[in-house]
N, CA and C atoms as an extended XYZ file, in Angstrom:
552
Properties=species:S:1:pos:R:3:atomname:S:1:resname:S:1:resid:I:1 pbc="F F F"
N        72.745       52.893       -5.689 N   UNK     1
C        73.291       51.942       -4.753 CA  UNK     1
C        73.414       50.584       -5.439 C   UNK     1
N        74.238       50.051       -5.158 N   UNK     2
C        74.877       48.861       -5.849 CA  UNK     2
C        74.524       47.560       -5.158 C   UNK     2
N        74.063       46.713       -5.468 N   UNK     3
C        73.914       45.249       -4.669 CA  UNK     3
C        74.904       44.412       -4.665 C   UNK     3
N        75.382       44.116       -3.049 N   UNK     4
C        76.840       43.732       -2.910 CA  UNK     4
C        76.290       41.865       -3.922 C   UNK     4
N        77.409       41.528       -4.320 N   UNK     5
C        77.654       40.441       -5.165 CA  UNK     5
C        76.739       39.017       -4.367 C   UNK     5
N        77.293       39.402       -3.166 N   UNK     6
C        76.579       38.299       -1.949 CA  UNK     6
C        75.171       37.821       -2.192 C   UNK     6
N        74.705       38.799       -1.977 N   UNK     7
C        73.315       39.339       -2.225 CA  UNK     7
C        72.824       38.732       -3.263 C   UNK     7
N        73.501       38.934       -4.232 N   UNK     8
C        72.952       38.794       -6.095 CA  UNK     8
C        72.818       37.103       -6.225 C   UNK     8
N        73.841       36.458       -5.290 N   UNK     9
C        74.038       35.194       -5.651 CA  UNK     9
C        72.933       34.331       -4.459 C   UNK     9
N        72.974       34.939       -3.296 N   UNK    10
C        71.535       34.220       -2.691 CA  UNK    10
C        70.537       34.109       -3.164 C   UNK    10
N        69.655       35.695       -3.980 N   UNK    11
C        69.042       35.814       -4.599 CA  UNK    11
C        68.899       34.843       -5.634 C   UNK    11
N        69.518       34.491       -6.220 N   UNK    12
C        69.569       33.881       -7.735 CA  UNK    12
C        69.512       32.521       -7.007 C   UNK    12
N        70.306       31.955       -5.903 N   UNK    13
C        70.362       30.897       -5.259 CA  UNK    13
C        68.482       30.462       -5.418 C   UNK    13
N        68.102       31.564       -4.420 N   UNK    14
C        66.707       31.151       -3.915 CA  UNK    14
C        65.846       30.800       -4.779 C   UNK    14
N        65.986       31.648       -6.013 N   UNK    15
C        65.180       31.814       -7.025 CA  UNK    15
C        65.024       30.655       -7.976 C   UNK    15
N        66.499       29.797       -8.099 N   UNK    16
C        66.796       28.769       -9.076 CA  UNK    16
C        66.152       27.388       -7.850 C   UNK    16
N        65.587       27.781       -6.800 N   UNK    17
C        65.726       26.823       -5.668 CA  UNK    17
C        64.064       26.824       -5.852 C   UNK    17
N        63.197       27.902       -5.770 N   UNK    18
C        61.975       27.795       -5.756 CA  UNK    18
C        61.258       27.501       -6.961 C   UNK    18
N        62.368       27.747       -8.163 N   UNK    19
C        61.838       27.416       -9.533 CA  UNK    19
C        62.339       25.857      -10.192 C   UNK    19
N        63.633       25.283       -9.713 N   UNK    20
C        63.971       24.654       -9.972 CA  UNK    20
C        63.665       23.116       -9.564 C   UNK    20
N        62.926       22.984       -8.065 N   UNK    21
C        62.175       21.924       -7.497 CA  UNK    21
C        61.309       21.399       -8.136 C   UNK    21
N        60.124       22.389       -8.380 N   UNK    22
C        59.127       21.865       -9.140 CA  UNK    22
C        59.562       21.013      -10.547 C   UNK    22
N        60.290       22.060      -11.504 N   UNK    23
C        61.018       21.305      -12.301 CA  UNK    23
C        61.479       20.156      -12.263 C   UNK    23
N        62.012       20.085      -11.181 N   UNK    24
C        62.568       18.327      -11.082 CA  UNK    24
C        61.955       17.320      -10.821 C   UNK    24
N        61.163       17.875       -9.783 N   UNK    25
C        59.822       16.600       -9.472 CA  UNK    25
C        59.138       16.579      -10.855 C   UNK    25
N        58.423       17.616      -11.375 N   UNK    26
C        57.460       16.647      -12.783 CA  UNK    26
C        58.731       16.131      -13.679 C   UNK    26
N        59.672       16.390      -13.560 N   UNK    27
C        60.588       16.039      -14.405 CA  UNK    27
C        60.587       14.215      -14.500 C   UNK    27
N        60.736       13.925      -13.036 N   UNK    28
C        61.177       12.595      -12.167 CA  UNK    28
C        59.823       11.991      -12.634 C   UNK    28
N        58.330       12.614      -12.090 N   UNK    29
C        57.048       12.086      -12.461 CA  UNK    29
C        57.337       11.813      -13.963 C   UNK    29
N        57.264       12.641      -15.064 N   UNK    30
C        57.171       12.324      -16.147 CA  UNK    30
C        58.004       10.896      -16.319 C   UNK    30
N        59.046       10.826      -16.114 N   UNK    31
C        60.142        9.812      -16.430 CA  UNK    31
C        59.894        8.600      -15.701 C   UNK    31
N        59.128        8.602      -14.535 N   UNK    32
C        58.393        7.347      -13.909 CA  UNK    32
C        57.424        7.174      -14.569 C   UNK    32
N        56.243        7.570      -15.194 N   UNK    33
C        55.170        7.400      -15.328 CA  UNK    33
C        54.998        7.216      -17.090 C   UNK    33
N        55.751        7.728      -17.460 N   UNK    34
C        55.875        7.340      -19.458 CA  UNK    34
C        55.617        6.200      -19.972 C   UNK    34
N        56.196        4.905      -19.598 N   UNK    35
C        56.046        3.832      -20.051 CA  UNK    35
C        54.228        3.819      -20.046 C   UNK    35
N        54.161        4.159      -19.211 N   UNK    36
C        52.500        3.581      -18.755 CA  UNK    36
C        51.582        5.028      -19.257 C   UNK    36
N        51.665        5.648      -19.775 N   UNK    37
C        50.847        6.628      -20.653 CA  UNK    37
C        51.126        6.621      -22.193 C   UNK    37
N        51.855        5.684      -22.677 N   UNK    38
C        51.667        5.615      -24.099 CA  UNK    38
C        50.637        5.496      -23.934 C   UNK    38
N        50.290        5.708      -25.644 N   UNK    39
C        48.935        4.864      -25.818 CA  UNK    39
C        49.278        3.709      -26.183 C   UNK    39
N        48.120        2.521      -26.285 N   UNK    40
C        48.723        0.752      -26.700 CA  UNK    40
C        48.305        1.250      -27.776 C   UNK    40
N        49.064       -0.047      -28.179 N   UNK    41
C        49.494       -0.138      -30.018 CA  UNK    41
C        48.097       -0.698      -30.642 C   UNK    41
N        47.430       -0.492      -31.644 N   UNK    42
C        46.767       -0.913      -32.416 CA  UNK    42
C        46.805       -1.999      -33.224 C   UNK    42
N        46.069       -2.554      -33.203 N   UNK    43
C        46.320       -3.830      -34.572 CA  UNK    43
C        45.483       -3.677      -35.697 C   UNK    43
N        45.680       -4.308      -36.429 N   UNK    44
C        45.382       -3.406      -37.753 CA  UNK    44
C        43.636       -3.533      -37.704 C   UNK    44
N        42.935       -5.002      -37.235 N   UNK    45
C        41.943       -5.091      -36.951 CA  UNK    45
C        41.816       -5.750      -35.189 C   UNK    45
N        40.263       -5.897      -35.440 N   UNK    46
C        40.049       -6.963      -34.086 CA  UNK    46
C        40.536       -8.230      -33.916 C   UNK    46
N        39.988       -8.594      -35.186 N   UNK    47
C        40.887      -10.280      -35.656 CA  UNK    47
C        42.350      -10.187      -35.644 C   UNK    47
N        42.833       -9.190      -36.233 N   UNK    48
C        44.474       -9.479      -35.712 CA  UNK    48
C        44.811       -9.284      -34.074 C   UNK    48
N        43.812       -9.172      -33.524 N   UNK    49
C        44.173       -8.659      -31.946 CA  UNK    49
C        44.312      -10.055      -31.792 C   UNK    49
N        43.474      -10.758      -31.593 N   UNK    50
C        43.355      -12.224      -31.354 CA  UNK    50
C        45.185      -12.846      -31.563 C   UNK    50
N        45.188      -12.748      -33.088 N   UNK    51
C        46.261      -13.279      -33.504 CA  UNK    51
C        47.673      -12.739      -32.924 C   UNK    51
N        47.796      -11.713      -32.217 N   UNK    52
C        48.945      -11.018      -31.971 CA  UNK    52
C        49.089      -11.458      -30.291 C   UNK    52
N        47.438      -11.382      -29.847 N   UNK    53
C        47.595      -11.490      -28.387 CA  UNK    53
C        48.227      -13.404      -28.392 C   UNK    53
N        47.558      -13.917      -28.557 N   UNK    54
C        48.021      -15.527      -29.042 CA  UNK    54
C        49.450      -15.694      -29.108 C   UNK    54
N        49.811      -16.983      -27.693 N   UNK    55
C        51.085      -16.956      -27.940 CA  UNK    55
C        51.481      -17.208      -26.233 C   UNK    55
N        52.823      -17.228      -26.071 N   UNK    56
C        53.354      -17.630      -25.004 CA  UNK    56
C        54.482      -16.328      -24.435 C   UNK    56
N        53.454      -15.832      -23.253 N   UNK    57
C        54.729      -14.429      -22.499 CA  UNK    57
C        54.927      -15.170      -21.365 C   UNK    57
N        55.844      -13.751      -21.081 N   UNK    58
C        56.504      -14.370      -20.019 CA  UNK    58
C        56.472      -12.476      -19.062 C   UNK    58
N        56.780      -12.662      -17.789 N   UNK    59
C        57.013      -11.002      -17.234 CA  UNK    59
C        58.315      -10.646      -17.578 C   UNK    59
N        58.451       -9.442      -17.845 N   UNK    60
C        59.389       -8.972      -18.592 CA  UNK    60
C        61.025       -9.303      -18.121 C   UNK    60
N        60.978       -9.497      -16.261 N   UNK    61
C        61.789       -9.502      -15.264 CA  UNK    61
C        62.459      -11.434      -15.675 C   UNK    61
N        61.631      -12.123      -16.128 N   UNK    62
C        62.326      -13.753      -16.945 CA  UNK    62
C        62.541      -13.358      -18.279 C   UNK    62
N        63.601      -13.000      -18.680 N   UNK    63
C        64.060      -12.527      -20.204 CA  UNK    63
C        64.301      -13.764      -20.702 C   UNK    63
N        64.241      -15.205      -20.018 N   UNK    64
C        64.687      -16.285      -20.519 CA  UNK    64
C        62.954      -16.898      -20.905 C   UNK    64
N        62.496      -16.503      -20.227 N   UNK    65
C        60.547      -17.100      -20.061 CA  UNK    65
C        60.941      -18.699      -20.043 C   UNK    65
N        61.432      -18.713      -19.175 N   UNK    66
C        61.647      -20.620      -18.249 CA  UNK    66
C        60.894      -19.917      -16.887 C   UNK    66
N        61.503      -19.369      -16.333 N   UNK    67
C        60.489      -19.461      -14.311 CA  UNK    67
C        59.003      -19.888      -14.618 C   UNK    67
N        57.819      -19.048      -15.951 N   UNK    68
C        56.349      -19.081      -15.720 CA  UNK    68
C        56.226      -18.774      -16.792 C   UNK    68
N        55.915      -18.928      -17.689 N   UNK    69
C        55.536      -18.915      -19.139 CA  UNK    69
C        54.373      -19.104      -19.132 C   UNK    69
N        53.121      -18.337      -19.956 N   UNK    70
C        51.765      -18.465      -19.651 CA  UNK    70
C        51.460      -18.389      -21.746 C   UNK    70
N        50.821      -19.285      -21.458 N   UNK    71
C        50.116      -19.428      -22.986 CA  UNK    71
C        49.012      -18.935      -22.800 C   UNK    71
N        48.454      -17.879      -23.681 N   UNK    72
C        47.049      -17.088      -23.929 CA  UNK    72
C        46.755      -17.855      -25.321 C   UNK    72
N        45.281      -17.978      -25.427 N   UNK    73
C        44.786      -18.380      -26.781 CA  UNK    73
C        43.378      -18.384      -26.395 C   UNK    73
N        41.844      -18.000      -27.168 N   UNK    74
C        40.682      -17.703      -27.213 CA  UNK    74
C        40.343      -18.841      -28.012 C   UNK    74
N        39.111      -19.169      -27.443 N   UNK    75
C        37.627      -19.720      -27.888 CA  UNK    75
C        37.681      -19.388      -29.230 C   UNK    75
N        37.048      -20.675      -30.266 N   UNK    76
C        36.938      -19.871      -31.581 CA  UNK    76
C        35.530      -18.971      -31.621 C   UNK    76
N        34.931      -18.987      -30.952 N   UNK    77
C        34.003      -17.938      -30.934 CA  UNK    77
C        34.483      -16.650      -30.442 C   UNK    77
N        35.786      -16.577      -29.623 N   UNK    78
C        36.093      -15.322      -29.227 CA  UNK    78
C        35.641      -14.538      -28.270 C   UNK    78
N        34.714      -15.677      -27.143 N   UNK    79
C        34.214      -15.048      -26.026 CA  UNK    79
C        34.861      -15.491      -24.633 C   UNK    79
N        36.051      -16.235      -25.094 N   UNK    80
C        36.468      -16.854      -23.540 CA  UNK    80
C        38.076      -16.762      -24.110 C   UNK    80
N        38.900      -16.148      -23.015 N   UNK    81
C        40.488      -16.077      -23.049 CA  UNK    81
C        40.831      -17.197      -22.254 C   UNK    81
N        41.537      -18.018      -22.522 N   UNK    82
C        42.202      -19.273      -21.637 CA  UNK    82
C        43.686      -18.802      -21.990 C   UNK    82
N        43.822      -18.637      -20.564 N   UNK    83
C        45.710      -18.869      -20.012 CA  UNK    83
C        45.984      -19.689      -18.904 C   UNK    83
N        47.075      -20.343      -19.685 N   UNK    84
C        47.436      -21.766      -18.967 CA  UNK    84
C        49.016      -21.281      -18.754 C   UNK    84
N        49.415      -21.417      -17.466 N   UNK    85
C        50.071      -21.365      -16.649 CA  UNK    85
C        51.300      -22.432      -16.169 C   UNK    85
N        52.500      -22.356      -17.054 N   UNK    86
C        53.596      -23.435      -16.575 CA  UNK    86
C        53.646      -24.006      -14.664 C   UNK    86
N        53.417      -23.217      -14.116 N   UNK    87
C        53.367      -23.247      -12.487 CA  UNK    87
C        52.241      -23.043      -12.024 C   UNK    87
N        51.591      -23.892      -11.294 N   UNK    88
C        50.052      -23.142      -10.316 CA  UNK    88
C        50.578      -22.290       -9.468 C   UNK    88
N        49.342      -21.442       -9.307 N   UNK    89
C        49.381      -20.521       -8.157 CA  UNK    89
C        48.006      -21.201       -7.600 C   UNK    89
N        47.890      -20.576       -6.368 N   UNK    90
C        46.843      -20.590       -5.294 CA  UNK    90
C        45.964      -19.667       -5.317 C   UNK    90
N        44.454      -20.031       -5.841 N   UNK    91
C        43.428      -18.905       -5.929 CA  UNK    91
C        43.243      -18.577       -4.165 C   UNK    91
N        41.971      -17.393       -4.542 N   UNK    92
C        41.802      -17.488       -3.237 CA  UNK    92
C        41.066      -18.385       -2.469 C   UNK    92
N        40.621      -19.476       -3.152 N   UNK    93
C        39.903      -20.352       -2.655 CA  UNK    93
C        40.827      -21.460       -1.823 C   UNK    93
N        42.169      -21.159       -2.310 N   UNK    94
C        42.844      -22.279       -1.126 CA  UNK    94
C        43.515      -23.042       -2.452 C   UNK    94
N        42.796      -23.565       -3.665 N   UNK    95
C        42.897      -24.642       -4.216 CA  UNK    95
C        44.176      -23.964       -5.687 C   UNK    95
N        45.015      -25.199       -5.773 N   UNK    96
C        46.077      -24.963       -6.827 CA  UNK    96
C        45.486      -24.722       -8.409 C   UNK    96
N        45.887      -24.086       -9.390 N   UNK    97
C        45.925      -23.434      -10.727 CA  UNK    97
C        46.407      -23.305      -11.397 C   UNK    97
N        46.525      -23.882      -12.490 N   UNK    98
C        47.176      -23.286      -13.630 CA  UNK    98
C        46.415      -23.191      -14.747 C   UNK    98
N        44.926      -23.052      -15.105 N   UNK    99
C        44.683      -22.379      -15.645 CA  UNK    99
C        43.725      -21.695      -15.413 C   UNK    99
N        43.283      -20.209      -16.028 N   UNK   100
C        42.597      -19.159      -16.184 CA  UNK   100
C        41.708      -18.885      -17.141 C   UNK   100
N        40.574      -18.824      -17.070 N   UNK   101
C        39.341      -18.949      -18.120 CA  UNK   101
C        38.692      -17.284      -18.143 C   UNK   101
N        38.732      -16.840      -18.488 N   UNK   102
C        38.192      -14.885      -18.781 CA  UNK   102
C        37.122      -15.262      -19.919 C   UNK   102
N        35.899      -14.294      -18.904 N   UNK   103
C        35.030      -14.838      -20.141 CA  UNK   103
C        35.069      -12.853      -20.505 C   UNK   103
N        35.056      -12.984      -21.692 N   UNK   104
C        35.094      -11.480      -22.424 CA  UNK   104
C        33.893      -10.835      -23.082 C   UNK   104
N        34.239       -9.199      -22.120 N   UNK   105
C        32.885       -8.329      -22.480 CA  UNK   105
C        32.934       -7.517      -23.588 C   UNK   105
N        34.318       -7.047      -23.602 N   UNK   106
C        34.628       -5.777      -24.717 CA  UNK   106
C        35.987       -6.117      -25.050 C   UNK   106
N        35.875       -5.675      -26.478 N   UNK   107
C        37.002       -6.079      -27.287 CA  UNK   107
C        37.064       -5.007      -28.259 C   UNK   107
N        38.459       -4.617      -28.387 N   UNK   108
C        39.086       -3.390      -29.375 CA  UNK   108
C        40.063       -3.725      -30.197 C   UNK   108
N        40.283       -3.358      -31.161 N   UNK   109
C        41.825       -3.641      -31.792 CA  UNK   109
C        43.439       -3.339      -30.665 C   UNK   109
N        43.159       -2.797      -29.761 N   UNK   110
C        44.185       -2.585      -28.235 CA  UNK   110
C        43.863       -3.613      -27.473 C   UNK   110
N        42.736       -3.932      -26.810 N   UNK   111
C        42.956       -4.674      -25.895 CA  UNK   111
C        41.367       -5.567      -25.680 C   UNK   111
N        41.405       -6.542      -24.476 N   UNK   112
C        39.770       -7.561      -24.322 CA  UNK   112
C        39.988       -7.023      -23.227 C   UNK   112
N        38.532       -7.046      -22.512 N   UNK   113
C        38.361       -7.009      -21.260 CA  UNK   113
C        37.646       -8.187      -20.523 C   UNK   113
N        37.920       -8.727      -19.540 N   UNK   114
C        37.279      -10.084      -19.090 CA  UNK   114
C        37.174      -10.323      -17.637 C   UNK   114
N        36.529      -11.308      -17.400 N   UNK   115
C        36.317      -11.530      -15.742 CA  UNK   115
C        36.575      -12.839      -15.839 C   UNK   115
N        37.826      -13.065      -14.733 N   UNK   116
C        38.095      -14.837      -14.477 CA  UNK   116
C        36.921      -15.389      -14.044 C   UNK   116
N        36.370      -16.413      -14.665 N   UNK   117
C        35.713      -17.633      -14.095 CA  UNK   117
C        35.799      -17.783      -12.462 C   UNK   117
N        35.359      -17.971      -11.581 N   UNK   118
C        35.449      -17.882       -9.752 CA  UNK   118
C        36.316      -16.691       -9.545 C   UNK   118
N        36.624      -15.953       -9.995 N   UNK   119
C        37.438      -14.902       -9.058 CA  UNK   119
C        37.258      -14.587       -7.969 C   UNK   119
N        37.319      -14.564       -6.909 N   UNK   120
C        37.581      -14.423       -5.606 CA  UNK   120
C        37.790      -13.327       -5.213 C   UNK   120
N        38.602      -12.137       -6.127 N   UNK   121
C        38.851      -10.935       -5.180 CA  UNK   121
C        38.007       -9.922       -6.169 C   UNK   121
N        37.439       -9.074       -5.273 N   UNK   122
C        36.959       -7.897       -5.058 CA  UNK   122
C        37.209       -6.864       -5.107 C   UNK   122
N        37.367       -5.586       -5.270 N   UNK   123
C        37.271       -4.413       -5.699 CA  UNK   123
C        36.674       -3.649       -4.393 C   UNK   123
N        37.128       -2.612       -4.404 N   UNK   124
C        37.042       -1.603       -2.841 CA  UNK   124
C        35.153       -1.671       -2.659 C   UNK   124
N        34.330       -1.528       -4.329 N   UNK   125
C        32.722       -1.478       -4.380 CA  UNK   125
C        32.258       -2.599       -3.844 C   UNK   125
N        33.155       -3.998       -3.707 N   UNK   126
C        32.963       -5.529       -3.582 CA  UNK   126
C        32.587       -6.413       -4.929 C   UNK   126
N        32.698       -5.575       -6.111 N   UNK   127
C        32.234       -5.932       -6.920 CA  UNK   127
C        33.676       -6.941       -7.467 C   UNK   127
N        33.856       -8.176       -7.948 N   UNK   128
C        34.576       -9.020       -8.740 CA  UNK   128
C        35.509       -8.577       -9.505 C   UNK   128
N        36.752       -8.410       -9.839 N   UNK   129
C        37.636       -7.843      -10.265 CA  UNK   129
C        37.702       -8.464      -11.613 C   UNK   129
N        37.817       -7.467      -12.707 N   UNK   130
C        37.951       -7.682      -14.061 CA  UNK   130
C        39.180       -7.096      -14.499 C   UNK   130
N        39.338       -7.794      -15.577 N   UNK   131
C        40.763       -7.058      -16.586 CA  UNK   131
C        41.066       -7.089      -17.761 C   UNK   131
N        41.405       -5.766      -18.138 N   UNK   132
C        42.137       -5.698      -19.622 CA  UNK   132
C        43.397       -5.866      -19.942 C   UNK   132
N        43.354       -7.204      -20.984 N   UNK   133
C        44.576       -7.295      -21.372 CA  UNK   133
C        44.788       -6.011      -22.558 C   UNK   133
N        46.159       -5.911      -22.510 N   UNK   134
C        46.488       -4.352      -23.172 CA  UNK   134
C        47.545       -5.113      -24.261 C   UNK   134
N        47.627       -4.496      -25.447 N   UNK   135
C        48.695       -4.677      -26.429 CA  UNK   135
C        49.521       -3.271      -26.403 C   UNK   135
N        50.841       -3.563      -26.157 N   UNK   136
C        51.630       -2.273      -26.312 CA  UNK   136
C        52.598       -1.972      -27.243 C   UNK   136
N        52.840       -3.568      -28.177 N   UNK   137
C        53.474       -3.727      -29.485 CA  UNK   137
C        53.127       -5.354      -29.722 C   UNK   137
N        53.232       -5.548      -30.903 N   UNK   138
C        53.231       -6.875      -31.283 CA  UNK   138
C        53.769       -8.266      -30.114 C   UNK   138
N        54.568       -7.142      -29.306 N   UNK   139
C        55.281       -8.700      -28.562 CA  UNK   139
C        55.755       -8.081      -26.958 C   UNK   139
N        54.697       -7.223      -26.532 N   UNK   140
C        54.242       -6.614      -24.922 CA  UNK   140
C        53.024       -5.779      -24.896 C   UNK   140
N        52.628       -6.898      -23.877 N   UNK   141
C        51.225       -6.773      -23.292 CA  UNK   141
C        51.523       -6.885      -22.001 C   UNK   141
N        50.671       -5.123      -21.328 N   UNK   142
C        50.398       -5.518      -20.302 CA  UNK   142
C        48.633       -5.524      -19.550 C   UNK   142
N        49.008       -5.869      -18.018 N   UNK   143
C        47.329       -5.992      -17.575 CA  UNK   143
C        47.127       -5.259      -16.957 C   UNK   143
N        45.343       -4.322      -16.929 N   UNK   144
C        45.118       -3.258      -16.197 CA  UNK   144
C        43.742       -3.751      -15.653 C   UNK   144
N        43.791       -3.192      -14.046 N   UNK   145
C        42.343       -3.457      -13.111 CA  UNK   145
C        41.168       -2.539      -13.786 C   UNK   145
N        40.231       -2.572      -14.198 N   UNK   146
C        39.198       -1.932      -14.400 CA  UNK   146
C        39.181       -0.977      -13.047 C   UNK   146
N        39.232       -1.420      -11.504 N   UNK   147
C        39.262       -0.832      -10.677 CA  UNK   147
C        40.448        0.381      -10.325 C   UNK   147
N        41.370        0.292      -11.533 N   UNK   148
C        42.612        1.102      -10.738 CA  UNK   148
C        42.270        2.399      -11.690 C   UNK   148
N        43.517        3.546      -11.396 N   UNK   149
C        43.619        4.201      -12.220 CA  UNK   149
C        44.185        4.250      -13.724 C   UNK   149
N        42.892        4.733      -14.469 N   UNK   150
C        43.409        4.896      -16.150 CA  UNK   150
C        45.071        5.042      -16.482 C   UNK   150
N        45.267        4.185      -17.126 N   UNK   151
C        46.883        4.252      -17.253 CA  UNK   151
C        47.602        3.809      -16.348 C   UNK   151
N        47.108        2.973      -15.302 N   UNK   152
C        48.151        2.481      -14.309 CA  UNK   152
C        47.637        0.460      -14.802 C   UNK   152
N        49.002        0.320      -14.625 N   UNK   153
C        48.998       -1.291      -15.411 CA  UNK   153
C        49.866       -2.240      -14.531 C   UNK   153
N        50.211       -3.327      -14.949 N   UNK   154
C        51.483       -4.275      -14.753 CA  UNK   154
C        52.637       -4.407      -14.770 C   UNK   154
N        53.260       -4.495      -15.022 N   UNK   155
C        54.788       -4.175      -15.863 CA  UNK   155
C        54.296       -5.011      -16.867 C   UNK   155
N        55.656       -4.903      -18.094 N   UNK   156
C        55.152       -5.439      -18.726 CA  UNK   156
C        55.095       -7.364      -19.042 C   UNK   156
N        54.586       -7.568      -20.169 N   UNK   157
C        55.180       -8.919      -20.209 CA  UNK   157
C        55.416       -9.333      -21.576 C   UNK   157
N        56.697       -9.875      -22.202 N   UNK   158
C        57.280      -10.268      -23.153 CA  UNK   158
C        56.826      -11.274      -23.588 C   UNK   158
N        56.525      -11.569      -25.285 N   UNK   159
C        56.634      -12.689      -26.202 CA  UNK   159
C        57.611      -13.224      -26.105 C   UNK   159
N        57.521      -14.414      -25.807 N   UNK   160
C        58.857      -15.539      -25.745 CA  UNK   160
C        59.381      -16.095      -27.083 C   UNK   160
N        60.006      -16.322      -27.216 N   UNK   161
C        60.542      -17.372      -28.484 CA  UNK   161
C        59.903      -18.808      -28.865 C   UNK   161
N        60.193      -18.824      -29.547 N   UNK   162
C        59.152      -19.663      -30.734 CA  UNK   162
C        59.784      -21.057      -30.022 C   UNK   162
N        58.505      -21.977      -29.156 N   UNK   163
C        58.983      -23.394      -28.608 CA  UNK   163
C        59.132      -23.593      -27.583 C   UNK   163
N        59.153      -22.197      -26.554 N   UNK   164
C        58.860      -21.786      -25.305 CA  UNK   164
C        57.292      -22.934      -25.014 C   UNK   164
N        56.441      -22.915      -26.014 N   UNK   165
C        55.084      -23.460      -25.306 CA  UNK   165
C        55.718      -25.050      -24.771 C   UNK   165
N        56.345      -25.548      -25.185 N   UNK   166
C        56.723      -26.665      -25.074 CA  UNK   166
C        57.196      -26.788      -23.463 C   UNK   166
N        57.387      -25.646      -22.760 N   UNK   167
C        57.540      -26.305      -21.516 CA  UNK   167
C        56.187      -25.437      -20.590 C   UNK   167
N        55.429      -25.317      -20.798 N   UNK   168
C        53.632      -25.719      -20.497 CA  UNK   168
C        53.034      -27.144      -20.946 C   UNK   168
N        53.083      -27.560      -19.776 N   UNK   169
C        52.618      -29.116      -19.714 CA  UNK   169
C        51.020      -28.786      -20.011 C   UNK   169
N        50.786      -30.088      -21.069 N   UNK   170
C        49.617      -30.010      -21.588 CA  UNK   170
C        48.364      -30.356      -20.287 C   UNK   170
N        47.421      -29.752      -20.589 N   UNK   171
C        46.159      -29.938      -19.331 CA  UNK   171
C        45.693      -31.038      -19.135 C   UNK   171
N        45.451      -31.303      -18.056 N   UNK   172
C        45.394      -32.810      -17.652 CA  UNK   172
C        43.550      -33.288      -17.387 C   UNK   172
N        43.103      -34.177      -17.584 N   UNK   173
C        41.779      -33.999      -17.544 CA  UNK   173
C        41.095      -33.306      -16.681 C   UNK   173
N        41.841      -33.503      -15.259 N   UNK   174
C        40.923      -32.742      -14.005 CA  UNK   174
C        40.825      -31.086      -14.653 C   UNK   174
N        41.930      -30.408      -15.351 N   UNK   175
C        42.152      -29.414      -15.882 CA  UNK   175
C        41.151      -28.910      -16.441 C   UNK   175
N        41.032      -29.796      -17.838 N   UNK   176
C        39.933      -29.688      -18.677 CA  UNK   176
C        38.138      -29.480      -18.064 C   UNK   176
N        38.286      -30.495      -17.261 N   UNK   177
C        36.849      -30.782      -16.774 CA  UNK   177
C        36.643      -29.486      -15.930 C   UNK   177
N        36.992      -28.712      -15.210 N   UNK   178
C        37.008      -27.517      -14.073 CA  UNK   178
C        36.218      -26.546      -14.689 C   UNK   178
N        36.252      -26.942      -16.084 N   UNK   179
C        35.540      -24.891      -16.573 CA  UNK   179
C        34.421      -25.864      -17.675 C   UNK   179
N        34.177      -27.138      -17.536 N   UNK   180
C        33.637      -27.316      -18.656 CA  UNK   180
C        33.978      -27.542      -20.030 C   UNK   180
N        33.266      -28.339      -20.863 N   UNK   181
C        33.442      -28.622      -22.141 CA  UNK   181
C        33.820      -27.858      -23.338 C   UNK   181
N        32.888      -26.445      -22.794 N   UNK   182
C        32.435      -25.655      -23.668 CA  UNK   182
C        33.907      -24.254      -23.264 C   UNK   182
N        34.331      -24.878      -22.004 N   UNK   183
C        34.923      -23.399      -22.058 CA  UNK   183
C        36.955      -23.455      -22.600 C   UNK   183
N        37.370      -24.478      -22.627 N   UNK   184
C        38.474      -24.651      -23.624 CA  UNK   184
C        38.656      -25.395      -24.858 C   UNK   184
């Protein structure tokens, strides 16, 4: 007995339908989720981490890095990250910002890990929210919650061009004085 043609092609329909879904969804997952499962890039040492992270980004979404340009640069001891901020934002304390003091626990040739000075927000445990800055090439870094999931990050954020720092207005004493002597 012969299977009318009809038949053959529902069949095959159903079959390419129950096999072919799955396929597409991890397909779609994979292709969403790639950027953010590389691994970050290495630097050749720790000390070049410093030197590579150093410098003025911007989020990847200002390709011009004029809207917020943030200068990163460390303590010469290498225990405190200061980023200073072209624009304040509003902590949660109410009060305006532009700069950010991370004092740092762990450090790799990939990335520092640090806790802002007053941070304010919390973590589902209540515990103070920390973060690793990540190197993903010489000139994108992004940031990941200690609290989130492994491999889930920021977007990224771009090295600006050389002179970009120039429109980060230099810190003004009240600036300076906020974290102390010792901490920029």
């Amino acid at each position: 007995m012969t299977v009318p043609a009809a038949d053959t092609r529902r069949m095959l329909r159903e079959i390419g339908a129950l096999l072919g879904l799955p396929a597409i969804l991890l397909g779609a997952i994979g292709y969403l989720t790639w950027p953010w499962t590389l691994p970050p890039f290495k630097a050749p040492s720790e000390d070049a981490f410093y030197d590579i992270a150093t410098g003025v980004w911007d989020w990847i979404s200002d390709s011009s890095c004029v809207a917020n340009p943030q200068a990163i640069r460390f303590s010469s001891d290498r225990s405190r990250m200061i980023i200073t901020m072209r624009m304040p934002w509003t902590d949660t304390t109410g009060q305006q910002r532009r700069v950010a003091v991370y004092d740092l626990s762990t450090r790799s040739k990939s990335h520092v890990r640090g806790a802002i000075r007053g941070e304010g927000r919390r973590t589902a445990s209540g515990e103070p929210v920390v973060w690793d800055l990540i190197l993903q090439s010489p000139n994108s870094i992004t940031w990941h919650r200690t609290d989130w999931a492994e491999g889930a990050s920021t977007a990224p954020l771009h090295r600006c061009p050389e002179g970009t720092d120039s429109l980060i207005p230099p810190l003004s004493p009240l600036e300076r004085s906020a974290f102390g002597p010792d901490a920029i």
